[in-house]
N, C-alpha and C positions, 0 to 999 in steps of 0.2 A: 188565459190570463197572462198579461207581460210581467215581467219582474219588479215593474214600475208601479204596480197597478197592487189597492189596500186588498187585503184578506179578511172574510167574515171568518170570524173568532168563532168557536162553540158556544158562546152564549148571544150571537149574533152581532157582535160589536165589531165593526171596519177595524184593522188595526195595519200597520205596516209584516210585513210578510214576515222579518225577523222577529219578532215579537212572539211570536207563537209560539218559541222553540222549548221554551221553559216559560215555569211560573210564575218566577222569579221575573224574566223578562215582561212578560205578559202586566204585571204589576209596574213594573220601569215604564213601559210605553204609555200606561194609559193614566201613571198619576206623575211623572216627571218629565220624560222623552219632550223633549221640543220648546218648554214650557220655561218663561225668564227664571234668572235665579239674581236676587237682589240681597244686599245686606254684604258686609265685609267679611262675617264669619262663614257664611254660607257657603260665599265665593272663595271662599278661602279651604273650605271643605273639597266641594268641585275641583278646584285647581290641583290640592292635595293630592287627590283621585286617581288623577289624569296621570298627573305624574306617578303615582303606583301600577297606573295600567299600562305603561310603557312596556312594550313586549309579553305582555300577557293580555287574557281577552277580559272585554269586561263581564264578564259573569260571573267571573272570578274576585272581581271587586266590589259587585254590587252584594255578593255572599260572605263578603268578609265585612262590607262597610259597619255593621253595630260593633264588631270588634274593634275598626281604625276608629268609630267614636269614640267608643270607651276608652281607648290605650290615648288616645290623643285631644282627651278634656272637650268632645262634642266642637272638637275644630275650634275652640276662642279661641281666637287670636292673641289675648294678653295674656292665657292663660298658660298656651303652647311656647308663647316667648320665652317665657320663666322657667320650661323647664329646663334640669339641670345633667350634669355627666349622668347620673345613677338614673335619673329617667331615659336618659339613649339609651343606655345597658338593658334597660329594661324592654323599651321596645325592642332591641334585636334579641332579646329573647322571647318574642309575646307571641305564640300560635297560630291568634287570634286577628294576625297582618302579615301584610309581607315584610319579611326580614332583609330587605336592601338597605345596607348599612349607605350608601349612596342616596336613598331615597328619603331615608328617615333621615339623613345631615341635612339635605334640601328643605323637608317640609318644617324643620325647626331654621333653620337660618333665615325661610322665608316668613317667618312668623316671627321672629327679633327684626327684620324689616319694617312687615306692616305694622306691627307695634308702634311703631315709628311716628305712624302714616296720622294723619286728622283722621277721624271717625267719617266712614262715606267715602274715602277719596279711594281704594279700593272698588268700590263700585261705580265710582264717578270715570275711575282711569278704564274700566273694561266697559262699561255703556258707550262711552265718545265713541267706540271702534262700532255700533252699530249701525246699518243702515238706516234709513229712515223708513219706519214700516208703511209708509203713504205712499210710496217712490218704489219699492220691489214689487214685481209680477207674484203671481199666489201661482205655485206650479199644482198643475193636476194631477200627476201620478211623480211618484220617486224620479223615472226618468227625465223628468221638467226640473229637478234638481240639479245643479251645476257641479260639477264637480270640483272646481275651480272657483274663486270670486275674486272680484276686480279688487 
């Protein structure tokens, strides 16, 4: 087996080879991993994410993520805009996320942003950067993956 190449799961299921390592994982790959994400709040969650997993792994993010729901209003957008000093105070003290006083000023200023935004344009502005899925090759293992795209 290359490194490129899917893994049968213990309950017989292809999965990519990472995927295995935890349950956690195992549950990411096979109900999100790969899979659009639409809706301004949603992508608004994901982007959040991203930017908390910055120099940590995500495992460690997708085991906090009901925490970063909870402490941050299930990612609305209009809701995260509004809050105020005593909710920052409160995330940098919440267990329950990462305490990046750095990262929690980003995911509120980016959410007095989108607030901004029309409803959709969020999701309008991250769609336009996709390929056209009629026009990309279907690679057959991991290694048919690019590492790189144009």
């Amino acid at each position: 087996m290359s490194a490129g190449e899917a893994v049968t799961g213990p309950d017989g299921a292809p999965r990519c080879p990472w995927a295995l390592s935890t349950a956690d994982y195992v549950t990411y790959h096979d109900e999100e991993w790969g899979r659009p994400v639409h809706g301004d709040d949603a992508l608004f969650e994901r982007l959040s994410l991203e930017a908390f997993q910055s120099g940590l792994s995500w495992i460690t993010i997708l085991r906090r993520r009901p925490g970063f729901r909870a402490a941050f209003a299930d990612f609305e957008i209009a809701e995260v805009a509004r809050f105020t000093d005593e909710d920052r105070e409160r995330l940098l003290a919440d267990p329950g996320i990462i305490r990046n006083r750095a990262k929690i000023d980003a995911t509120l200023a980016n959410a007095r942003v989108l607030a901004e935004w029309a409803p959709g344009e969020l999701d309008e502005l991250i769609w336009s950067h996709a390929p056209d899925p009629d026009g990309r090759p279907v690679p057959k293992t991991l290694a048919d993956v690019p590492a790189v795209t144009p």
